[in-house]
MARTORMI-53942 format. One line per field, with one value per residue (C-alpha): residue in one letter; x, y, z. Coordinates in nm, 2 decimals, m for minus. Each point is the difference from the previous one (the first is absolute). Example, Ala and Ser with C-alpha at 12.3 -4.5 7.8 and 13.67 -1.06 7.14 Angstrom:
residues 2
koldren <- c(A; S)
c1 <- c(1.23; 0.14)
c2 <- c(m0.45; 0.34)
c3 <- c(0.78; m0.07)
//
This chain:
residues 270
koldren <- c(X; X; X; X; X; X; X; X; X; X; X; X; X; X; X; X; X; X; X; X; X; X; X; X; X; X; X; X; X; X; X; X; X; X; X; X; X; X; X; X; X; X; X; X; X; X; X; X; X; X; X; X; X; X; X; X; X; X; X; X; X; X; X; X; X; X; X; X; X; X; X; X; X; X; X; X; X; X; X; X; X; X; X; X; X; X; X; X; X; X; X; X; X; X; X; X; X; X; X; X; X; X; X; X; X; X; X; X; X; X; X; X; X; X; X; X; X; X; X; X; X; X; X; X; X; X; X; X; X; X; X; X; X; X; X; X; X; X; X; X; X; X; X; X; X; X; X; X; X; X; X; X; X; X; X; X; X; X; X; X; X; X; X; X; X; X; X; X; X; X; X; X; X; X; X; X; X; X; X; X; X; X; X; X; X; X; X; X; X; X; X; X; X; X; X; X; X; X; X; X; X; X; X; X; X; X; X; X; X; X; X; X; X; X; X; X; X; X; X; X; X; X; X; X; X; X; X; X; X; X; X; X; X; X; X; X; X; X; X; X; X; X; X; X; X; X; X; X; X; X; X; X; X; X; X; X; X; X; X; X; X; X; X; X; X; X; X; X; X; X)
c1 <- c(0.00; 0.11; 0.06; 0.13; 0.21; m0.10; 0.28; 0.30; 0.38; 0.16; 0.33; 0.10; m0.10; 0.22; m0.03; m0.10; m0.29; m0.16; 0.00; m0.14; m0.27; m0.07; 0.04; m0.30; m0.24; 0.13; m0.10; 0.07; 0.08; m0.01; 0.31; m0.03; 0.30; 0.12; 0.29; 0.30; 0.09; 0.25; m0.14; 0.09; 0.18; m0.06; m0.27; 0.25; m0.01; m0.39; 0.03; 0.26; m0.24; m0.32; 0.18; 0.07; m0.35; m0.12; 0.27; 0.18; m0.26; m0.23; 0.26; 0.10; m0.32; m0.03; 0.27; m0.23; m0.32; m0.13; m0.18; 0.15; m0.17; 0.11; m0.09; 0.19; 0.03; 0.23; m0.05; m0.17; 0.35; 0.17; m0.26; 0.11; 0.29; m0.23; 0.20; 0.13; m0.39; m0.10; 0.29; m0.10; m0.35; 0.06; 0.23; m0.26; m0.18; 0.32; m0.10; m0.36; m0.13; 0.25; m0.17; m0.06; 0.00; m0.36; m0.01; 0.15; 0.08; 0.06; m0.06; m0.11; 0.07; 0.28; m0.01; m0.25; 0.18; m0.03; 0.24; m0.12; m0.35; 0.10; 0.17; m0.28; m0.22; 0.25; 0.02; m0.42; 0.00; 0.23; m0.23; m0.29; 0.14; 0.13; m0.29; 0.17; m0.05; 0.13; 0.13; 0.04; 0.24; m0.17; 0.22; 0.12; m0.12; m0.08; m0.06; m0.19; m0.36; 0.08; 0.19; m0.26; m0.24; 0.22; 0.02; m0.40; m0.07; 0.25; m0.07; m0.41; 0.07; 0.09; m0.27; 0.23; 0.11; m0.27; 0.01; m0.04; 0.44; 0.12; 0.12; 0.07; 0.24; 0.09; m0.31; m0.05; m0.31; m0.03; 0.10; m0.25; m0.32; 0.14; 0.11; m0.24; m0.30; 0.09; 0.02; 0.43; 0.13; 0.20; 0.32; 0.09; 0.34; 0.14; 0.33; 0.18; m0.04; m0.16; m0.36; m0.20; 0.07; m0.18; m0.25; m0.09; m0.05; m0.25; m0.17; m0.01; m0.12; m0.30; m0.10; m0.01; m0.03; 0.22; m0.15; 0.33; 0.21; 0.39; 0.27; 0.37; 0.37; 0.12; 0.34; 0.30; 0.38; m0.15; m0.22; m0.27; m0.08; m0.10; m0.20; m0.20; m0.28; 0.01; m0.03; m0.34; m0.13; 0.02; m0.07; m0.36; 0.01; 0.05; m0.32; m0.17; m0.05; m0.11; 0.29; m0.22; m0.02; 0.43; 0.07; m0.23; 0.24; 0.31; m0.01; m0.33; m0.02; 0.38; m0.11; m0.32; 0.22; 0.25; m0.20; m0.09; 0.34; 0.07; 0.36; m0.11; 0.07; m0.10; 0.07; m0.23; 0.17; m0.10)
c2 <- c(0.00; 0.30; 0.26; 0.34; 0.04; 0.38; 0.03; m0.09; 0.09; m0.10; 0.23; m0.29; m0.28; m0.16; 0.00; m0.41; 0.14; 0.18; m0.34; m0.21; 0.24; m0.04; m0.35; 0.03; 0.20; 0.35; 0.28; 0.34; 0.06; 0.35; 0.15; 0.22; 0.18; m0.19; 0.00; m0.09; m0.16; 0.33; 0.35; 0.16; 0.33; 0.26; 0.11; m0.12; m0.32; m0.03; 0.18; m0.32; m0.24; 0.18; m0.06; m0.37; m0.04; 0.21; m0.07; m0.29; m0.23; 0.01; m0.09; m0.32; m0.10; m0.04; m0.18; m0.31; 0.15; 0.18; 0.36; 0.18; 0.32; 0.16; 0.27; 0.27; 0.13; m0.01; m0.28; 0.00; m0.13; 0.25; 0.28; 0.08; 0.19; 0.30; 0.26; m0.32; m0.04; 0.31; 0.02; m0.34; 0.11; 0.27; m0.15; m0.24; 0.20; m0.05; m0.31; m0.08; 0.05; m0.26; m0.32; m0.22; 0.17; m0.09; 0.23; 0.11; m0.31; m0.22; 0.28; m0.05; m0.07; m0.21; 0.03; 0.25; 0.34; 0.34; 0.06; m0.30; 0.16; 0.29; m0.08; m0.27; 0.36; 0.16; m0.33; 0.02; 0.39; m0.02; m0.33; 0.22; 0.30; m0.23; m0.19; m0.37; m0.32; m0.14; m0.28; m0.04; m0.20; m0.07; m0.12; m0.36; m0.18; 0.16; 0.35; m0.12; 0.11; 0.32; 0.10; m0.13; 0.18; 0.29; 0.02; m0.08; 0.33; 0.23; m0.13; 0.08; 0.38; 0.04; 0.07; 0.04; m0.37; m0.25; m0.34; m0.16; 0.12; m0.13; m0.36; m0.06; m0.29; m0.28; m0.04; m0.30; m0.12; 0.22; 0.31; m0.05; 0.10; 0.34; 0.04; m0.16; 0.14; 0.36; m0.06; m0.06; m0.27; m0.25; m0.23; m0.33; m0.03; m0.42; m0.02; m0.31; 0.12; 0.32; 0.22; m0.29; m0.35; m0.10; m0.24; 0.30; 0.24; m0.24; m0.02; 0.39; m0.02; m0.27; 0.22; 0.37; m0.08; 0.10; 0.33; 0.26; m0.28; m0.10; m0.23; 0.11; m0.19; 0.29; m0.12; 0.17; m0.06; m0.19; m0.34; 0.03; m0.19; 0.17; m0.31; 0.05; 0.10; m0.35; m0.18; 0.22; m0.09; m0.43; 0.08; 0.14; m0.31; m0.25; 0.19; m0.02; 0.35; 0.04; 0.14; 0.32; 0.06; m0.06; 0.21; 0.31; m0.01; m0.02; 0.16; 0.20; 0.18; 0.19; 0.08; 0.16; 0.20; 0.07; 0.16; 0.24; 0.14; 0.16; m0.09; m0.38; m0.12; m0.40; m0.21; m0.28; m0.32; m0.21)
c3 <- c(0.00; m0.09; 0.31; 0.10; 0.36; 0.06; 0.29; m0.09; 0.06; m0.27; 0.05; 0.27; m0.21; m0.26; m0.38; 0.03; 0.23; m0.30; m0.19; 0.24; 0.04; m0.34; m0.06; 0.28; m0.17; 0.10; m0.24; 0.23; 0.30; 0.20; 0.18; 0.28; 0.13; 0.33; 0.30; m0.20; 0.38; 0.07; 0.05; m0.35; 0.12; m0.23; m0.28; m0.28; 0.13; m0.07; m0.35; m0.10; 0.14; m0.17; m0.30; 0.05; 0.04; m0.29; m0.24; 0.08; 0.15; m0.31; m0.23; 0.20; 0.07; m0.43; m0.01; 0.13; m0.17; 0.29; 0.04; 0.31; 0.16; 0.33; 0.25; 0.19; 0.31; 0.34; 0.19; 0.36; 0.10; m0.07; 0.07; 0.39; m0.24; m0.05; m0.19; m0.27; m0.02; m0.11; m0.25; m0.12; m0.05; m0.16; m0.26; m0.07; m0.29; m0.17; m0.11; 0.08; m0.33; m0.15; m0.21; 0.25; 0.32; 0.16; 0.34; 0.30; 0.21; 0.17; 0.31; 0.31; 0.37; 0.15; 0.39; m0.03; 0.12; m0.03; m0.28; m0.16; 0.00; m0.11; m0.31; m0.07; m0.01; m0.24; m0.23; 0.00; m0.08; m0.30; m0.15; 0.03; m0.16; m0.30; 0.02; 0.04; 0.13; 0.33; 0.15; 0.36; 0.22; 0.33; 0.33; 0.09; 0.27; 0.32; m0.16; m0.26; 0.13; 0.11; m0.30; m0.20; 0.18; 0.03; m0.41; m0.09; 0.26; m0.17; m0.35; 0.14; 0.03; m0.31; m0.25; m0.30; m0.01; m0.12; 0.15; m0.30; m0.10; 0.30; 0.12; 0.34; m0.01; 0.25; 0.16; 0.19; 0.17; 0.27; m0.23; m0.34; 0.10; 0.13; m0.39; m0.17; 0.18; m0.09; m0.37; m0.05; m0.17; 0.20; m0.06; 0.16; 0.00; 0.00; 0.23; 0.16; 0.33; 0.00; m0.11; m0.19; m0.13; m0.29; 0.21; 0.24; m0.33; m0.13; 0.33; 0.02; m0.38; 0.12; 0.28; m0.15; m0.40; m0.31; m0.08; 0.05; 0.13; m0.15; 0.11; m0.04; 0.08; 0.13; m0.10; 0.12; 0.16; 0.35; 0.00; m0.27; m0.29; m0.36; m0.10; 0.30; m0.25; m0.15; 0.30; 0.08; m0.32; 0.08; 0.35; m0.14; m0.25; 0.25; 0.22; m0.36; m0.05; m0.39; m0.23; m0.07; 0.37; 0.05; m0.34; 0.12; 0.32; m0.18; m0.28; m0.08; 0.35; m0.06; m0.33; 0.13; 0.25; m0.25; m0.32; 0.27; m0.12; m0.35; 0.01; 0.01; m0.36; 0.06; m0.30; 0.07; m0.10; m0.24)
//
């Protein structure tokens, strides 16, 4: 079956990554600017790495037939560093209307601070004045409710950002219904050990429905696997889910979200 992963770090993944994805049934997948595992120390540092992911990226993801899109931001991370942020976000329209470039994310909370909050705010007020989509990393673990609720109540007093253009991703059973209930789309993301394994995403997807639901790998540099995607789609097989059901998950719900953006120029496979 043919599938898109719509969170996905490919700058930490090898070039045999992109293959295997493809040998899988991988057609896109969607790259949101991350923690390169180091605090980045200056705004020249994020230009290089915008680049990667707007020029670099694409070209090797075609090398094994793929179509690659990513999004910008600075990462929650890296946010308590509030004077980088703002020169971050402001360099941001540099390349934000480059083919490819869906949105602003992935933003969000971390260990849901002050400065983290704050630049979360900035990240949402320039989206709104461009008018783009938004992908949202909410906390691990312990933090994960608050943050989650701590995002869904500053994303509510805006007016100017439509539920519809945002994703509020790695929610987990005790996070969905505070996204999904007020209209944003949500993503499950598969780790080893971490967020949601592809037998707790299908539970999750039997409980609350398909409508504005997607699964992603998540793959980056620490324990994750990018044909986590896959093993969601026989994990819904073997619970006999029908193929029309799996393939609205997998591959019709990210391009739903992603036409929202004019930039996204899918070639759909033959």
């Amino acid at each position: 079956m043919q599938f898109i992963d719509p969170h996905v770090h490919m700058v930490s993944r090898t070039t045999d990554d992109y293959e295997r994805m493809a040998r899988m049934g991988c057609v896109a997948m969607s790259e949101p600017a991350f923690w390169a595992g180091f605090d980045r120390g200056s705004v020249d540092g994020f230009r290089d790495y915008f680049r990667q992911l707007t020029e670099f990226e694409p070209k090797r993801a075609s090398w094994s037939g793929l179509q690659h899109f990513t999004w910008l931001c600075i990462n929650a991370k890296e946010a308590e560093n509030v004077a980088l942020s703002r020169e971050v976000i402001k360099m941001i329209p540099e390349f934000i209307h480059k083919t490819g470039v869906l949105g602003i994310g992935e933003i969000g909370l971390n260990k849901n601070t002050k400065n983290e909050s704050t630049i979360f705010a900035e990240h949402l007020e320039l989206a709104a004045g461009l008018d783009e989509l938004v992908l949202i990393h909410t906390p691990h673990l312990q933090d994960k409710y608050k943050g989650t609720r701590m995002i869904v109540d500053m994303l509510k007093e805006r007016s100017d950002l439509v539920p519809s253009r945002v994703c509020i991703d790695h929610v987990e059973e005790h996070t969905v219904r505070l996204a999904k209930d007020n209209g944003y789309w949500c993503g499950m993301t598969l780790y080893p050990t971490t967020k949601c394994t592809p037998a707790r995403a299908a539970d999750i997807i039997e409980r609350y429905g398909d409508e504005r639901m997607m699964v992603n790998s998540a793959g980056d540099w620490g324990p994750s696997n990018p044909l986590a995607v896959p093993d969601f789609i026989m994990e819904m097989r073997r619970r006999g889910h029908s193929e029309a059901k799996i393939r609205k998950v997998v591959y019709e719900n990210p391009l739903e979200f992603f036409r929202q953006c004019d930039r996204f120029e899918f070639q759909v496979p033959e």
